[in-house]
N, CA, C and O atoms as a GROMACS GRO file, in nm:
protein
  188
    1UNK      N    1   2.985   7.857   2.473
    1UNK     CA    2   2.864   7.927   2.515
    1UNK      C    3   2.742   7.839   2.484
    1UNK      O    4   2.731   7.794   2.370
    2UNK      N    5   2.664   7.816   2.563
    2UNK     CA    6   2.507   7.740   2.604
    2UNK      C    7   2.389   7.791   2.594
    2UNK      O    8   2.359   7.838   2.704
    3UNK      N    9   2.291   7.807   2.504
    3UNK     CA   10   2.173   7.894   2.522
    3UNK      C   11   2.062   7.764   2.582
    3UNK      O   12   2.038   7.659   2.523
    4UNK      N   13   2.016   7.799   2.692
    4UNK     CA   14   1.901   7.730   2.748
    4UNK      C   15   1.799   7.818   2.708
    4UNK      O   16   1.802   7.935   2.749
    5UNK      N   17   1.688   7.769   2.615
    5UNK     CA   18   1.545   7.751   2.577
    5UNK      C   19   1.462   7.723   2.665
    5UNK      O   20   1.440   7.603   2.678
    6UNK      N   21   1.396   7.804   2.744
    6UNK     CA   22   1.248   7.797   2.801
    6UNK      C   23   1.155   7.768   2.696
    6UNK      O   24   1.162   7.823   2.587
    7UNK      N   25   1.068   7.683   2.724
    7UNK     CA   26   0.929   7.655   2.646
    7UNK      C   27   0.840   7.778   2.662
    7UNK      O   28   0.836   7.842   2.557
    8UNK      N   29   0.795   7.811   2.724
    8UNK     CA   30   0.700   7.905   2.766
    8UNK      C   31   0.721   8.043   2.648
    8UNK      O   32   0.662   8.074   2.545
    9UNK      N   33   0.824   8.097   2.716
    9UNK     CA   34   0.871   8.196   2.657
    9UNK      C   35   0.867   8.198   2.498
    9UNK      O   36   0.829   8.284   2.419
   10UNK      N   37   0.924   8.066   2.479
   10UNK     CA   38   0.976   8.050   2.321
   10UNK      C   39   0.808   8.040   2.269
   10UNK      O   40   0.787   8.114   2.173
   11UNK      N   41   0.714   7.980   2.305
   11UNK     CA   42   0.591   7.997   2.252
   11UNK      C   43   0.507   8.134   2.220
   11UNK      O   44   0.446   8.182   2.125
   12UNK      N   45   0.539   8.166   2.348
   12UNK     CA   46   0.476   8.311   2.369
   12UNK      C   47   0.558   8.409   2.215
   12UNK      O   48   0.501   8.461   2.120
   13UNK      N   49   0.669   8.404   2.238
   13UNK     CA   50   0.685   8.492   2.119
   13UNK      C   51   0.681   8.432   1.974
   13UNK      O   52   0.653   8.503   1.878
   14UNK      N   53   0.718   8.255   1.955
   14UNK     CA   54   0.641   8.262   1.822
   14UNK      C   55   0.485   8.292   1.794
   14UNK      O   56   0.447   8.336   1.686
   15UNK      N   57   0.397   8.265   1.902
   15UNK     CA   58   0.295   8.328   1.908
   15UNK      C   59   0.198   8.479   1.882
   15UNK      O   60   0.090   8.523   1.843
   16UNK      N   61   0.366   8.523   1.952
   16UNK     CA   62   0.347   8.712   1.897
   16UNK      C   63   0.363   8.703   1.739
   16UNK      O   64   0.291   8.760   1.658
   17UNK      N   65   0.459   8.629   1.714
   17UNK     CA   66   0.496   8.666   1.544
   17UNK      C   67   0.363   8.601   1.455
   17UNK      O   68   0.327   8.653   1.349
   18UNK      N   69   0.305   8.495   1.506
   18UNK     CA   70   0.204   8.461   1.448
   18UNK      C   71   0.053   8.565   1.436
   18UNK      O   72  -0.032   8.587   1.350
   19UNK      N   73   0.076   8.601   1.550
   19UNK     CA   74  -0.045   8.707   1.605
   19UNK      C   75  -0.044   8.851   1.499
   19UNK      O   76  -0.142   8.898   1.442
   20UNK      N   77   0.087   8.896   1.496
   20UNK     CA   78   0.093   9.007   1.405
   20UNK      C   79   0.133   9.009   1.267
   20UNK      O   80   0.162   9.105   1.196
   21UNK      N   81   0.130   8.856   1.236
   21UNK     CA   82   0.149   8.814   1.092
   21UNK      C   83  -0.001   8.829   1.025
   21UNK      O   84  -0.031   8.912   0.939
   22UNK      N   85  -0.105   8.711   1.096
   22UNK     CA   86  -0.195   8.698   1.088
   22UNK      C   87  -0.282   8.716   1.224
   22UNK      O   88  -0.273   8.645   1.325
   23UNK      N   89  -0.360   8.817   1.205
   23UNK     CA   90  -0.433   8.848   1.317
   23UNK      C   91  -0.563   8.726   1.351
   23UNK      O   92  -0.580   8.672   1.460
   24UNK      N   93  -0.632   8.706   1.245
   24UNK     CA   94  -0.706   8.608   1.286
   24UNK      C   95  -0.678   8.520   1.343
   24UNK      O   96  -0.780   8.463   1.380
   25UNK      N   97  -0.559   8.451   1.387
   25UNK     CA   98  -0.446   8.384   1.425
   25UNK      C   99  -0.513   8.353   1.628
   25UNK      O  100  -0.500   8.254   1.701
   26UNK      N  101  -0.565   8.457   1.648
   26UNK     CA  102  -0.541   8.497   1.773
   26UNK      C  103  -0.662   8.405   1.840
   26UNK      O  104  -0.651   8.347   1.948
   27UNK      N  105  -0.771   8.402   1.763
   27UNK     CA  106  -0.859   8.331   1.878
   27UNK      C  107  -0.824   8.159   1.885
   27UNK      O  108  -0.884   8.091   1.969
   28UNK      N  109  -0.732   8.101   1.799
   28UNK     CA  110  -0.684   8.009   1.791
   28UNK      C  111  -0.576   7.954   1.885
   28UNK      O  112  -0.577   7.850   1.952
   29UNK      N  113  -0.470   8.064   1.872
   29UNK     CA  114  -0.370   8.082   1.998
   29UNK      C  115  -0.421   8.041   2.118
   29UNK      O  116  -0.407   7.940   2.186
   30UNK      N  117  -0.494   8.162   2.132
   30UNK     CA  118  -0.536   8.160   2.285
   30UNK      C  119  -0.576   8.055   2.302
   30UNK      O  120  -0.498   7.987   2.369
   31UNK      N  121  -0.739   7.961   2.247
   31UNK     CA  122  -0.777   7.873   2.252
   31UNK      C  123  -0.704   7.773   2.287
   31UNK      O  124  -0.748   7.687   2.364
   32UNK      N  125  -0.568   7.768   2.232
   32UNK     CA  126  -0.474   7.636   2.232
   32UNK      C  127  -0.402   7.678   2.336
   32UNK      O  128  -0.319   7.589   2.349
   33UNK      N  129  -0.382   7.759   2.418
   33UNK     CA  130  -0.286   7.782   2.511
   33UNK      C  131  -0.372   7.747   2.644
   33UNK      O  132  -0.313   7.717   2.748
   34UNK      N  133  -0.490   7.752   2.638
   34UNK     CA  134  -0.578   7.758   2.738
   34UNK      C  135  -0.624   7.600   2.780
   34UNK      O  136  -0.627   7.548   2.892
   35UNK      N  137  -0.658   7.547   2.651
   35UNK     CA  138  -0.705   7.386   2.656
   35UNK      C  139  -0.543   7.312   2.728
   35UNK      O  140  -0.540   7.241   2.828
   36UNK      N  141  -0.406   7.359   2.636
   36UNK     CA  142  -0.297   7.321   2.718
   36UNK      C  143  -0.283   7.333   2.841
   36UNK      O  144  -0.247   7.256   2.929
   37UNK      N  145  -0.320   7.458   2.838
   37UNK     CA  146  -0.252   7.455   3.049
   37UNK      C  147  -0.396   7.419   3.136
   37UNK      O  148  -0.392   7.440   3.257
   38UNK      N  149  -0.512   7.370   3.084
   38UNK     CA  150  -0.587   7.283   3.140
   38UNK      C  151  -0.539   7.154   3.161
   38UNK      O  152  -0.520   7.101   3.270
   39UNK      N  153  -0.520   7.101   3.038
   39UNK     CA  154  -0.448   6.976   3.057
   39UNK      C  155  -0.351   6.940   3.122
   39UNK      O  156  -0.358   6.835   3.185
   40UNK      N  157  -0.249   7.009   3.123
   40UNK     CA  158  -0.134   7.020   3.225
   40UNK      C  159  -0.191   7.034   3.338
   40UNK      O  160  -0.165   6.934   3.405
   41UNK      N  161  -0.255   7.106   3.395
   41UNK     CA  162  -0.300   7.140   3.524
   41UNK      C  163  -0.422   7.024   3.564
   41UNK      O  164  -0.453   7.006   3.682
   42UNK      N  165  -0.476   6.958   3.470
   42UNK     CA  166  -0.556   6.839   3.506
   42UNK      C  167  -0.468   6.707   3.577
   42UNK      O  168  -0.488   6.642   3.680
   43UNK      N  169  -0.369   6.700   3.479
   43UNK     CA  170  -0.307   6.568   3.476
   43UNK      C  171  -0.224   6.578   3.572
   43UNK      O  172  -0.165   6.477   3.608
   44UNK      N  173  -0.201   6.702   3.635
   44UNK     CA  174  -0.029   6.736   3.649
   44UNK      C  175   0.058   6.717   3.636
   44UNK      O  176   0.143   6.665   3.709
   45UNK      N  177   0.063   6.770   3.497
   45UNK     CA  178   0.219   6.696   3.401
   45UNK      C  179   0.315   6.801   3.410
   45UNK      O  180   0.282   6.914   3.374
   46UNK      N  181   0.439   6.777   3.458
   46UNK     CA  182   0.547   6.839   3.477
   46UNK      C  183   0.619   6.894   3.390
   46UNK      O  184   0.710   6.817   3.359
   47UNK      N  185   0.624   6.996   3.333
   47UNK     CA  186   0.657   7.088   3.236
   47UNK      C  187   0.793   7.098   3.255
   47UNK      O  188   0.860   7.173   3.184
   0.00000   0.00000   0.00000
């Protein structure tokens, strides 16, 4: 048996666990998720 790992996904929920660990957590997250998929979407780097 094979478990394939999506990135996306797998962020998003360590993200949740971070988010409801530490709430202040959150404007940081976002921040970093946002500058990322700028960058990706600037460069168009293939995820």
């Amino acid at each position: 048996m094979t478990i394939h790992l999506q990135l996306a996904p797998l962020l998003a929920l360590i993200a949740g666990i971070l988010i409801l660990v530490m709430p202040k957590l959150l404007d940081y997250i976002v921040a970093s998720y946002l500058i990322i998929i700028g960058v990706i979407g600037l460069f168009n780097i293939q995820v």
